[in-house]
Each structure stands twice: as structure tokens, then as C-alpha cells.
BADO-106494 format. One record per residue (C-alpha): x negated, y negated, z negated. Coordinates in Angstrom, 3 decimals. Each point is the difference from the previous one (the first is absolute). Example, Ala and Ser with C-alpha at 12.3 -4.5 7.8 and 13.67 -1.06 7.14 Angstrom:
! BADO-106494
+----------+----------+----------+
:       px :       py :       pz :
+----------+----------+----------+
:  -12.300 :    4.500 :   -7.800 :
:   -1.370 :   -3.440 :    0.660 :
+----------+----------+----------+
! end
This chain:
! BADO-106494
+----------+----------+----------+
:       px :       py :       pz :
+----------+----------+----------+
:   82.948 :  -86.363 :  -31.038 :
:   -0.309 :    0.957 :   -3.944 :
:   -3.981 :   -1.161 :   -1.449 :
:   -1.901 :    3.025 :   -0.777 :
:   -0.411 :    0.516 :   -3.849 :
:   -3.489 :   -0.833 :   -1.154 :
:   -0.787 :    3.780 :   -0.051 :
:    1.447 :    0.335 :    3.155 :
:   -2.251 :   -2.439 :    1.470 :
:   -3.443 :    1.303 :   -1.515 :
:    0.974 :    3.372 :    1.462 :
:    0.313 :   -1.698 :    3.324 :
:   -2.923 :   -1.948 :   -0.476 :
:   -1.756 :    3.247 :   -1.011 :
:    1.728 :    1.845 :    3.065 :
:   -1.557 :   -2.956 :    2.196 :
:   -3.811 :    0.574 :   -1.275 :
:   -0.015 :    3.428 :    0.264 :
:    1.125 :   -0.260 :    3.805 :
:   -2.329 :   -2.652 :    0.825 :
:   -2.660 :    2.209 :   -2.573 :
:    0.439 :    3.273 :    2.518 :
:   -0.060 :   -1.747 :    3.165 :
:   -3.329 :   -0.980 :   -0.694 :
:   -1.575 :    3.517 :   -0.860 :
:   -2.471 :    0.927 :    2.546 :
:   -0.723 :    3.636 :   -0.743 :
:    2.012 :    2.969 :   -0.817 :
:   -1.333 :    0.433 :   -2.899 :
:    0.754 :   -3.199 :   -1.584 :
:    3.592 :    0.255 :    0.065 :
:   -0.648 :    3.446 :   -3.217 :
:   -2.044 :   -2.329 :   -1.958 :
:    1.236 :   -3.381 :    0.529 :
:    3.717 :    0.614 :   -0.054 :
:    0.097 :    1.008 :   -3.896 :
:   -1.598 :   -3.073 :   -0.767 :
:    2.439 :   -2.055 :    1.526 :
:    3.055 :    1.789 :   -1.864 :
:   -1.756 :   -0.744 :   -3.401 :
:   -0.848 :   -3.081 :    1.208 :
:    2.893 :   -1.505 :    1.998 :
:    2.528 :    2.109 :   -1.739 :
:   -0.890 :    0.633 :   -3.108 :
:   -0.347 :    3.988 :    0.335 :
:   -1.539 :    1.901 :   -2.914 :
:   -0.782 :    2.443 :    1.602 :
:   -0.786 :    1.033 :    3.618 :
:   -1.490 :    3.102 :    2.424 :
:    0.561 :    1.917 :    2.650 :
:    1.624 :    3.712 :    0.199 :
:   -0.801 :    2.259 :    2.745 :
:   -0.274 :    3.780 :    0.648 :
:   -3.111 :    1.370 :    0.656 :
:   -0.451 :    3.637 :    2.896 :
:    0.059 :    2.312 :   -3.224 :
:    3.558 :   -1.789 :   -0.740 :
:   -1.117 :   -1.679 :   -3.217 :
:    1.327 :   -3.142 :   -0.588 :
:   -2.704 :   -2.675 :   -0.971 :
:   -0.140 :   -3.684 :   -1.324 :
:   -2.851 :   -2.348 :    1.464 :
:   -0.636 :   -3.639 :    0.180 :
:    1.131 :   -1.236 :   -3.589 :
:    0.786 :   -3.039 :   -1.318 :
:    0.699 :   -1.184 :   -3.532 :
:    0.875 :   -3.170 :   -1.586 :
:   -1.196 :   -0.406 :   -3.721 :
:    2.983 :    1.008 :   -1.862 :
:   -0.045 :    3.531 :    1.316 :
:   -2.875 :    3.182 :   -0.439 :
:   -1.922 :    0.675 :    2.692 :
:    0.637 :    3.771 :    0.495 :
:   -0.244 :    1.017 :    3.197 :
:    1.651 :    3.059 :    0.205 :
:    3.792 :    0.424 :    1.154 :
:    2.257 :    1.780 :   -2.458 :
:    2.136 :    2.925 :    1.118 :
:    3.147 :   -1.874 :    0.542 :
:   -2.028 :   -2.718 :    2.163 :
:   -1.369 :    2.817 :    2.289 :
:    3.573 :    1.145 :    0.240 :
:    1.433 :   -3.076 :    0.854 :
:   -3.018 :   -0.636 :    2.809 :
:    0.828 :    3.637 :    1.368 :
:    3.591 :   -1.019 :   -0.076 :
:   -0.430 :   -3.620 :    2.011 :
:   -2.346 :    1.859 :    2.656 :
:    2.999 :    2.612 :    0.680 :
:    2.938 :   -2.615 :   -0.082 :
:   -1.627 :   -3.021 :    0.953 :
:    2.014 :   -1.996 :   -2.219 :
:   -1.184 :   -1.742 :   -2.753 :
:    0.826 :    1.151 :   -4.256 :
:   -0.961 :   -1.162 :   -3.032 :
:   -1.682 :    1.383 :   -3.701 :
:    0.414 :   -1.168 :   -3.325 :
:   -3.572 :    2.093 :   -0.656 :
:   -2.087 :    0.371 :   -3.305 :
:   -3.450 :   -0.365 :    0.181 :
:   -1.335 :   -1.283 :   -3.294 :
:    2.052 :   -3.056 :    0.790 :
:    3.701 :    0.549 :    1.644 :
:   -0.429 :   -1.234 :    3.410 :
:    2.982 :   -0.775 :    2.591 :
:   -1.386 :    1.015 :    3.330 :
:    1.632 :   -0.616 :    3.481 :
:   -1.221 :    2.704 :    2.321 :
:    0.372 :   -1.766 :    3.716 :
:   -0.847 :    2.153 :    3.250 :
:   -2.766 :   -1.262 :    2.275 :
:    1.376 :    0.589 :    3.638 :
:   -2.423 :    0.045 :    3.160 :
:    1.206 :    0.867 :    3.397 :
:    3.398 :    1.171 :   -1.217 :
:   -2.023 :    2.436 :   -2.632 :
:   -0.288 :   -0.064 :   -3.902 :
:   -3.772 :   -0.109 :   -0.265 :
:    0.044 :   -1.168 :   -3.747 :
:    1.374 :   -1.458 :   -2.721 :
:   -0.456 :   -2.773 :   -2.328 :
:    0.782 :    0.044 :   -3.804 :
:    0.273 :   -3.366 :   -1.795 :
:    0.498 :    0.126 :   -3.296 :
:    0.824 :   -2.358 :   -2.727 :
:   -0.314 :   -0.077 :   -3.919 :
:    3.489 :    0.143 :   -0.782 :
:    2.889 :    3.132 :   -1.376 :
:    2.291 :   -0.761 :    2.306 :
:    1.148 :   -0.089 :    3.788 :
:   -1.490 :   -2.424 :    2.306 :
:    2.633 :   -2.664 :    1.250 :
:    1.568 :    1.160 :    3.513 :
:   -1.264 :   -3.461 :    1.457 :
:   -4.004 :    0.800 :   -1.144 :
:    0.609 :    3.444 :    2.028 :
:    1.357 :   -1.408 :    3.107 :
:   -2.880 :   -2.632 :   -0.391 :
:   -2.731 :    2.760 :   -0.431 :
:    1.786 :    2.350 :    2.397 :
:   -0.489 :   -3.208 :    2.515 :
:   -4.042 :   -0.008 :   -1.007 :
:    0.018 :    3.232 :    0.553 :
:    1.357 :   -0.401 :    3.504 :
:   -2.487 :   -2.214 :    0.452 :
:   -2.884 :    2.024 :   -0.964 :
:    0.712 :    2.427 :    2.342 :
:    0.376 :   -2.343 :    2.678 :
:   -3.629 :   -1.321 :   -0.723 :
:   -1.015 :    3.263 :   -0.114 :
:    1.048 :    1.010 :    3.188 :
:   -1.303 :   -2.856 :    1.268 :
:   -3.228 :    0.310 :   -1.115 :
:   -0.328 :    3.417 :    0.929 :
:    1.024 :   -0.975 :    3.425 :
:   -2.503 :   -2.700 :    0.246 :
:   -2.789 :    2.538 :   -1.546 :
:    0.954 :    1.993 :    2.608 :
:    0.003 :   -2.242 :    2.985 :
:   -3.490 :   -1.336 :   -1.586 :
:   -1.466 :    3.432 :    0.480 :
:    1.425 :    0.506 :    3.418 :
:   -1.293 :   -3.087 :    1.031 :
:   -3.688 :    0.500 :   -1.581 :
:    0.299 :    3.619 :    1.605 :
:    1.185 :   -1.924 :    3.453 :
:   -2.851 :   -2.339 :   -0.165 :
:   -2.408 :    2.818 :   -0.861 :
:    1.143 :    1.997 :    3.152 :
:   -0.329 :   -2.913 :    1.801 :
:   -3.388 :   -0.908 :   -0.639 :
:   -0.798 :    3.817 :    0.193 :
:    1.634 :    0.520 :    4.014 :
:   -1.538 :   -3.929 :    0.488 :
:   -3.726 :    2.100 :   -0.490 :
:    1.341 :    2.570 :    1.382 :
:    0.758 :   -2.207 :    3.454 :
:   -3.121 :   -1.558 :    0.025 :
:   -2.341 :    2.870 :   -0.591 :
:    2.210 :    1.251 :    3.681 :
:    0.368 :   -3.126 :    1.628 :
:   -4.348 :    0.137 :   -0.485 :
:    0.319 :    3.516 :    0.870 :
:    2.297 :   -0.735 :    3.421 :
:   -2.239 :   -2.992 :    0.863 :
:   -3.166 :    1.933 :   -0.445 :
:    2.106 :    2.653 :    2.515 :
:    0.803 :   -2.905 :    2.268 :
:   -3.302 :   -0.285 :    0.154 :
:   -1.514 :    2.786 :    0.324 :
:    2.629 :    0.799 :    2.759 :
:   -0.684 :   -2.735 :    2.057 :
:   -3.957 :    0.764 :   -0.103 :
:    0.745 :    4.005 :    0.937 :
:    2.758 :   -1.684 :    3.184 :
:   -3.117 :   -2.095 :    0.583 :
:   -2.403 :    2.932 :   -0.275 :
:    2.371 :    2.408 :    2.006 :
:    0.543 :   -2.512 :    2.791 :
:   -3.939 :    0.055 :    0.459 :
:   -1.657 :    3.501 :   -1.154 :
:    2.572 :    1.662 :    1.658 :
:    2.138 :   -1.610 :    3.224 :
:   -3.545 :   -1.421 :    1.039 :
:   -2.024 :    3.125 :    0.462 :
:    3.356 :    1.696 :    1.814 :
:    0.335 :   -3.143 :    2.316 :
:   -4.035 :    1.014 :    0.934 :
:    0.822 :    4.014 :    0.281 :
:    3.275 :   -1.087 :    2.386 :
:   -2.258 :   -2.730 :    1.385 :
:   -3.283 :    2.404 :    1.108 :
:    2.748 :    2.858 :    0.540 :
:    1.617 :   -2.022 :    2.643 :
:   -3.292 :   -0.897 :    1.467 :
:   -1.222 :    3.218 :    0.453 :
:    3.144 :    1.338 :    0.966 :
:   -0.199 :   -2.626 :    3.171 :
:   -3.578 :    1.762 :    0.584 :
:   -1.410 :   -3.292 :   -0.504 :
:   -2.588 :    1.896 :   -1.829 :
:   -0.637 :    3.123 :    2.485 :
:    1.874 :    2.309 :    1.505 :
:    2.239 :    2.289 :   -2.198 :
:    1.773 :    3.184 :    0.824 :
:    3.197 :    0.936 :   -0.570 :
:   -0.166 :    1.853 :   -3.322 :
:   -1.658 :   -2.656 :   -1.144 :
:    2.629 :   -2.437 :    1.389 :
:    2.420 :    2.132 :   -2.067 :
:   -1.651 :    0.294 :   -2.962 :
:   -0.929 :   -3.899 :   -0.238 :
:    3.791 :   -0.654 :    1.146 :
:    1.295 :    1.711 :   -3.121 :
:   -2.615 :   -2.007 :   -2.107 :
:    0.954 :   -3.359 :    1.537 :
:    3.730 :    1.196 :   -0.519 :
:   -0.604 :    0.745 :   -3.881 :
:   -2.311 :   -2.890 :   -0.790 :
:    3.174 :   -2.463 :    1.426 :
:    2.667 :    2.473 :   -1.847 :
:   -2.241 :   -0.826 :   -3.414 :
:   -0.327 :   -3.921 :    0.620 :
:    3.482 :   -0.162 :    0.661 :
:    0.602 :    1.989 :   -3.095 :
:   -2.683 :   -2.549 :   -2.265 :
:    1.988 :   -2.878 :    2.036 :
:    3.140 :    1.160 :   -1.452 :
:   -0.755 :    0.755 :   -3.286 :
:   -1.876 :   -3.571 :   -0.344 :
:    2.863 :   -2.279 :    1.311 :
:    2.287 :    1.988 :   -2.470 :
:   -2.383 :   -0.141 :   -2.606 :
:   -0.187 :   -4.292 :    0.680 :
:    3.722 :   -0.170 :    0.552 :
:    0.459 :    1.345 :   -3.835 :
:   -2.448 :   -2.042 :   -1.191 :
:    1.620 :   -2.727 :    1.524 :
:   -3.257 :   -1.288 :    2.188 :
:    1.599 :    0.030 :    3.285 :
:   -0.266 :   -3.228 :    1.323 :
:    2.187 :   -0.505 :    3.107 :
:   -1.225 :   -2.005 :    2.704 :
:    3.616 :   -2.010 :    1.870 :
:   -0.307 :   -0.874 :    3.393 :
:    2.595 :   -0.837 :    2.722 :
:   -0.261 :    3.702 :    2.230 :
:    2.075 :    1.349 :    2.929 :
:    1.456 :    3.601 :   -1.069 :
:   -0.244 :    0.629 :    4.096 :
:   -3.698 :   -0.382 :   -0.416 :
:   -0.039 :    2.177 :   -3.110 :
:    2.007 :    2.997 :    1.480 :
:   -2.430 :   -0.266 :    2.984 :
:   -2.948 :    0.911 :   -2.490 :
:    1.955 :    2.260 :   -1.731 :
:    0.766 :    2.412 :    3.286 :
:   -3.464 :   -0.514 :    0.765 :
:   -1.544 :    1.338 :   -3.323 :
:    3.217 :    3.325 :    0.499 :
:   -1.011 :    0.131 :    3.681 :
:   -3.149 :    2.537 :   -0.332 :
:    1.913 :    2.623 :   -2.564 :
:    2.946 :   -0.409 :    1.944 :
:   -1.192 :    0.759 :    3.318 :
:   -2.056 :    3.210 :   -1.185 :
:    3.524 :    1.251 :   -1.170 :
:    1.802 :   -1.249 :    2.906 :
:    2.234 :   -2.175 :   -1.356 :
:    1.477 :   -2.959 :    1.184 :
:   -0.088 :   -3.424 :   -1.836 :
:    2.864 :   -2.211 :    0.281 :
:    0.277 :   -4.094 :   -0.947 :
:    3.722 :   -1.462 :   -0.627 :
:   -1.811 :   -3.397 :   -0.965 :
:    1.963 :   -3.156 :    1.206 :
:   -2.317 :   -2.839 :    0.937 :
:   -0.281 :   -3.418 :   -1.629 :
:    0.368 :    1.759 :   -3.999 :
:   -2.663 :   -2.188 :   -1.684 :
:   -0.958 :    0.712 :   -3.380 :
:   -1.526 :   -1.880 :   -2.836 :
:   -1.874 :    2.746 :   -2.864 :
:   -3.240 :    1.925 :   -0.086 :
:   -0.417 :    0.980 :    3.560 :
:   -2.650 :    2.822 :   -1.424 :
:    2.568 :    1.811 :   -1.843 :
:    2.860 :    0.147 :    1.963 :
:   -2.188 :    1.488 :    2.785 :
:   -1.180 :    2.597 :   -2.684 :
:    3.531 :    0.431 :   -1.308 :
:    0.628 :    1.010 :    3.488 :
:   -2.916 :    2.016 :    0.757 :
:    0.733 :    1.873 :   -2.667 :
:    3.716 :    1.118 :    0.685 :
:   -0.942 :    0.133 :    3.703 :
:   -3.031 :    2.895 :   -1.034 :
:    2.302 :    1.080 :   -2.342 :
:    2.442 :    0.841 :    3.488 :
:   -2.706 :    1.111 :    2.258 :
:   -1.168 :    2.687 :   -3.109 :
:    3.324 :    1.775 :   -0.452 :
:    1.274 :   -0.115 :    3.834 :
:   -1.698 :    2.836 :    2.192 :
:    2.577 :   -0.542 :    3.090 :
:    2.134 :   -3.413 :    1.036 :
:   -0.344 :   -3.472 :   -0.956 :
:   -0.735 :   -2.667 :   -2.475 :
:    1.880 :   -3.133 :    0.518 :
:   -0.882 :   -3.356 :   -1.949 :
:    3.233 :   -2.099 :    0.084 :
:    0.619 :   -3.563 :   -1.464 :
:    2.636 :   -2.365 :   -0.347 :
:    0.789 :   -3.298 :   -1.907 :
:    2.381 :    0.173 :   -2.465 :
:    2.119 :   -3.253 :   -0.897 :
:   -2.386 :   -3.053 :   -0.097 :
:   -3.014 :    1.343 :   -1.859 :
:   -0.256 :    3.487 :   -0.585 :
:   -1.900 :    2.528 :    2.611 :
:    0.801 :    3.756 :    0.350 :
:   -2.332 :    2.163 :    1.899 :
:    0.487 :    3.667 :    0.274 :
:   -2.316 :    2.920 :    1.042 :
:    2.222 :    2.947 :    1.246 :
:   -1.898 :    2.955 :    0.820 :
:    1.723 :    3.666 :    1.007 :
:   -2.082 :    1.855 :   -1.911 :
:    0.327 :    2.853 :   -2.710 :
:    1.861 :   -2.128 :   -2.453 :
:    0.718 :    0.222 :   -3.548 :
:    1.880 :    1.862 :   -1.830 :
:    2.918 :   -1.254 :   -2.487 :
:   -1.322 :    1.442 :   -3.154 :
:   -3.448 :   -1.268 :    0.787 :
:    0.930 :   -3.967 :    0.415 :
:   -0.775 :   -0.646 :   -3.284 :
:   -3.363 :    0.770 :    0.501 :
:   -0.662 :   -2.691 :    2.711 :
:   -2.087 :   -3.119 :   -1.203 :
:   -1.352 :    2.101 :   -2.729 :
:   -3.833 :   -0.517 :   -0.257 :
:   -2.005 :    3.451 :    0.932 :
:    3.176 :    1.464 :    0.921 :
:    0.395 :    2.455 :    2.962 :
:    3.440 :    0.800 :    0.252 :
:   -0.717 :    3.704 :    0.947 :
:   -3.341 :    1.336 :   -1.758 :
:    0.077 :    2.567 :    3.003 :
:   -0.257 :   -2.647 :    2.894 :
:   -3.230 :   -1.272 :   -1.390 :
:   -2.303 :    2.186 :    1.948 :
:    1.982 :   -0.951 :    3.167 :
:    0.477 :   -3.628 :   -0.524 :
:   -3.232 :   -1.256 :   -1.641 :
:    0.959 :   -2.806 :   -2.777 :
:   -0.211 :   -0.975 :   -3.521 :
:    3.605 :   -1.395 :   -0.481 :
:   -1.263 :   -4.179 :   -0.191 :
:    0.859 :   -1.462 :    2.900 :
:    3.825 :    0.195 :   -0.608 :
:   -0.700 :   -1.723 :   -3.625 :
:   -2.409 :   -2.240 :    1.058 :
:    2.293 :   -1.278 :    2.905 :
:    2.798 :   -0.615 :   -2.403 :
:   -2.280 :   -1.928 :   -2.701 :
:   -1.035 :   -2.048 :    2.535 :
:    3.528 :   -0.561 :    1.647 :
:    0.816 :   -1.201 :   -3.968 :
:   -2.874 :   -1.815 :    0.130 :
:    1.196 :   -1.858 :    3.461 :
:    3.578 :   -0.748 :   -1.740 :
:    1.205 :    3.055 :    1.966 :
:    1.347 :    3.645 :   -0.518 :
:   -0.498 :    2.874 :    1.909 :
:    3.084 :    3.033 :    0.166 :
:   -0.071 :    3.314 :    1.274 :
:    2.799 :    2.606 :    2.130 :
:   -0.822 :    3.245 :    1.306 :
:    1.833 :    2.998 :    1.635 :
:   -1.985 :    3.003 :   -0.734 :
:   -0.918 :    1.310 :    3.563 :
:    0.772 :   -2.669 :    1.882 :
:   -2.101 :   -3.242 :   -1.201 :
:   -0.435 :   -2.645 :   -2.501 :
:    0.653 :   -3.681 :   -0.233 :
:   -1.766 :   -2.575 :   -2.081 :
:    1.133 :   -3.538 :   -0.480 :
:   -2.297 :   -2.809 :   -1.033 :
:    1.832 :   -2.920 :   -0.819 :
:   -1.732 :   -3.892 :   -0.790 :
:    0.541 :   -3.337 :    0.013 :
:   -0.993 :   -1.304 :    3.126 :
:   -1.256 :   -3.339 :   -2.598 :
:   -1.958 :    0.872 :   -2.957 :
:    0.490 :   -1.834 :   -3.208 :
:   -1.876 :    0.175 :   -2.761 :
:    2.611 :    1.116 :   -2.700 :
:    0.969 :    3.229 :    2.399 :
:   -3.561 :    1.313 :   -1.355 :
+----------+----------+----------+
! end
């Protein structure tokens, strides 16, 4: 390989700083004011600035820099705006023999960011005649280089800001949590002391109106006639109707604020179903229905014993309510090694296809116009499937409208703690 000349090898030398020079800029705005400097400097540049073209379209010269041998004007002649004008179109660089006081020779190399000619820089120096095609190639190099540090920079500015911006959001939503995680504990709070307060201000004095209701009602008090048998029935009736109502809405109310505590124990479903037909047995016999059991013996169970009784009180009421004529059946089989299926079949009104959707929806009826006739408030359905979730279990509905419905309530016949 041929030894560069001795001029070829200061311009390299030169080339070298100036790279190492721009990689170390930090800020956008060093690269106008620092890179003029290094061409008189490193290159020996008479003359150096910066061309652009301002909104109005004028074409401007900023950032000087002079060596001694030149004047210090810093104003572009006419040809120099016309040559800036002419790089920013083509993108290509030209050259100016230009008379100032002095004659300059000025290279006029485009600045290129992003694909796009954002400016252009003019180095000049104090001679009448062309610049050598290897000093243009040199500078047109530079100039490649500029814009490169440029765009770098700007892209760092800019992923500076987004990341200050990031950081401030950050610490703003980070406020923003805690002020509402305080605000949801203080809620926690204050809903467990109003479950607390409901449990007593309210489901105590209705256990004493069912309570003295039921005692008078056995004339354990005195004698009492038959109006007033009615009239006290309907009380006794309504007081139960609201406590199961207050019962409802606080399970549902612990359930979502996840203060359900279930209480496993080892249970015979036999035994359960027993309880169950024996809770249905008074509302079903004033309608004159007849209670069925398809409950093989020997199905133990290990979960809450509590809830799946109440998961099946509920769809069992649920049965009685909507069935004026027939039966209610309560059937359950094992399925596989550890799963349970019990079903309550009644033949009652049934549901109609356009109104499934509705079922399991808290304070839904699915026909406004059977409230009066079927007294309800829409929970139990809901509350029996968040507890069936809460047991590891599902509960699914079919109905024929006119002919009856059928509710499945499906469980492990195990609980484990990660089916919660």
C-alpha cells in the first residue's frame, strides 16, 4: 500500500480529531459552535458558518468562525446565499470563489439529518482559486459527520426529555396510587365497620321481631285470634324475607371484599341434602309440591360444609319460588375421581331464551312483571354462584320456557387452596 503524502496524512490526522472531537459533544447545541472551531483548528479553515433558511425563506448565516488572516464580517454575500439555497434544493455539495474584502474559496457542504437537508456548512479559505477535489471530499466527509452527531444528539435530547417526562408521570400516577390505595384502605375499613355495624343494628333487632313474633304467634303470650294470627303471620313472613335479604347482601358484600373465610370439614352430601329438603319442605308443602332426592350414599366431601348447604338452599328456594304445580328434584352424582355434580330440576315456569343472560346477574329479575308474584330481589342466584367460585366450583343453568329449569352446581369433592 502507497505512504500517504505528508499532507495527506495531516488531513487524516485532522479527519481523526474531528471524529473523536464530535463524538464527544453532549448537547445539540455544541455541535453549531464547536464544529467551526475545529475546521480552523484541525483544518486550517479561514473561514467557517452555517447556512440555513429561515419560515420567511431568507437564507441566513449563524455560528461564525474566523481565523486571523480573514475579516470578520458576518454577513453572507449574494452569491453565498445562492449557493446555500442551491445545496438545500440539490443536496449536493458546490463551491465559490467569493469576494468579500478578501477573495475567499468557500466549499458549501449539505448537512443531512434523517434523509433531509436541514443545513449547510460554508468553509471558506483565503485563497483565488478552487479548493483541491481531495479537501472537498475531506470536508464533504466532516460534513457527513456533523450531521450524524447532530442527529444523534437530537435523538438523545429527545429520549432525555421522554425519559424526564416518563419519570415525571411516574412519580405523578406513584401519588396518584397512594393517595387511592389510602383512599381504598380507609374504604376497606370503613366497610368492614358498616358489615360489622349491619350484622348487629340490623339482623339483631329482626332475629328479636321473628323471635317475639314466633312466640306470640304460638300464643305463648295469650290467646290471639285469627286476624291477628294473619296479620302477625305476614309480619313474621316479611321480617324473615328482609333478614334473608341483609343475609344476602352481607355475604356478597364479604365475598368481594374477599373476607370470607371458609371453614373445611370432612361432610356427608346425604346429610346435607337431608337439611336442605327440610329447610324446602314448609314452602313446598303449602304449594303442594313434591320434593325429590337422587343422592347416592357414601359421597363424602371435604370444603365449607356452610356454603355448600347455602349454595343449595339457595337454588333449591330458587325452585320452590318459580314452580306453582309438580316437583323439585335435587340430583347428584360423582363425576370421574374428584369432581361432584348436583342438580336441582324443578317443572316450573322456566326461562325464557332471550332472558338467560340475565341469570346470575345481581338484583336481576328476569321478568320485571313476575316480581309482584314471585317476591325476590334477584341475589340468591349471584350469591350462589360467588360462593360455588368461592368453593372451586361453577354453577350452569338450562331451561325450557313452560316446562322447567335445571341448575347444575358443580365442585370438587376436595378443596385445595389454589382453586380459591
Amino acid at each position: 500500500m502507497e505512504k500517504p503524502s505528508p499532507g495527506q496524512q495531516k488531513t487524516l490526522d485532522a479527519f481523526i480529531k474531528t471524529a473523536q472531537y464530535l463524538a464527544s459533544l453532549t448537547t445539540h447545541q455544541d455541535v453549531w459552535s464547536e464544529v467551526g472551531k475545529v475546521l480552523v483548528n484541525f483544518f486550517g479553515a479561514d473561514l467557517v458558518a452555517f447556512g440555513e433558511r429561515r419560515a420567511d425563506g431568507e437564507i441566513i448565516g449563524h455560528h461564525w468562525a474566523f481565523s486571523d488572516q480573514v475579516s470578520s464580517q458576518r454577513n453572507l454575500a449574494p452569491e453565498a446565499k445562492e449557493a446555500v439555497a442551491e445545496v438545500l434544493e440539490s443536496g449536493f455539495l458546490t463551491s465559490r470563489l467569493i469576494l468579500t474584502p478578501d477573495p475567499l474559496s468557500v466549499a458549501f457542504l449539505p448537512i443531512t439529518q434523517e434523509s433531509q437537508v436541514t443545513a449547510v456548512i460554508l468553509v471558506g479559505h483565503g485563497i483565488s482559486r478552487p479548493l483541491p477535489r481531495e479537501l472537498l471530499n475531506v470536508y464533504l466527509a466532516v460534513a457527513g459527520l456533523v450531521g450524524t452527531t447532530a442527529t444523534r444528539l437530537t435523538s438523545e435530547t429527545e429520549l432525555r426529555q421522554h425519559r424526564q417526562h416518563l419519570e415525571k408521570l411516574v412519580k405523578e400516577r406513584t401519588a396518584e396510587l397512594g393517595v387511592a390505595k389510602e383512599r381504598a384502605e380507609a374504604a376497606d375499613r370503613l366497610k368492614s365497620v358498616f358489615l360489622a355495624s349491619m350484622s348487629h343494628e340490623l339482623r339483631t333487632p329482626l332475629n328479636s321481631i321473628i323471635g317475639f313474633t314466633g312466640v306470640i304467634l304460638q300464643g305463648m303470650s295469650g290467646e290471639v285470634n285469627e286476624r291477628q294470627r294473619e296479620q302477625l303471620t305476614v309480619v313474621k313472613k316479611n321480617a324473615n324475607h328482609l333478614l334473608s335479604l341483609i343475609n344476602d347482601i352481607l355475604d356478597i358484600s364479604k365475598i368481594e371484599a374477599g373476607k370470607v373465610e371458609l371453614s373445611l370439614e370432612e361432610f356427608s352430601l346425604d346429610d346435607v341434602a337431608g337439611e336442605v329438603v327440610e329447610t324446602l319442605s314448609p314452602t313446598a308443602n303449602q304449594k303442594g309440591l313434591e320434593l325429590l332426592t337422587e343422592v347416592p350414599e357414601g359421597i363424602t366431601l371435604s370444603s365449607d360444609r356452610r356454603r355448600v348447604k347455602q349454595v343449595l338452599v339457595n337454588l333449591g328456594s330458587n325452585a320452590v319460588k318459580f314452580t306453582n304445580r309438580g316437583s323439585v328434584k335435587i340430583a347428584a352424582r360423582v363425576l370421574g375421581d374428584d369432581n361432584l355434580e348436583v342438580r336441582v330440576i324443578d317443572t316450573g315456569i322456566g326461562i325464557k331464551e332471550e332472558d338467560m343472560d340475565k341469570l346470575f346477574q345481581p338484583f336481576q329479575q328476569i321478568d320485571v312483571s313476575l316480581t309482584k308474584e314471585y317476591q325476590g330481589t334477584g341475589l340468591g342466584l349471584h350469591l350462589a354462584r360467588r360462593l360455588a367460585a368461592l368453593l372451586g366450583g361453577d354453577i350452569s343453568a338450562k331451561s325450557e320456557y313452560g316446562t322447567g329449569s335445571e341448575f347444575t352446581f358443580t365442585l370438587p369433592l376436595q378443596y385445595r387452596e389454589e382453586q380459591k
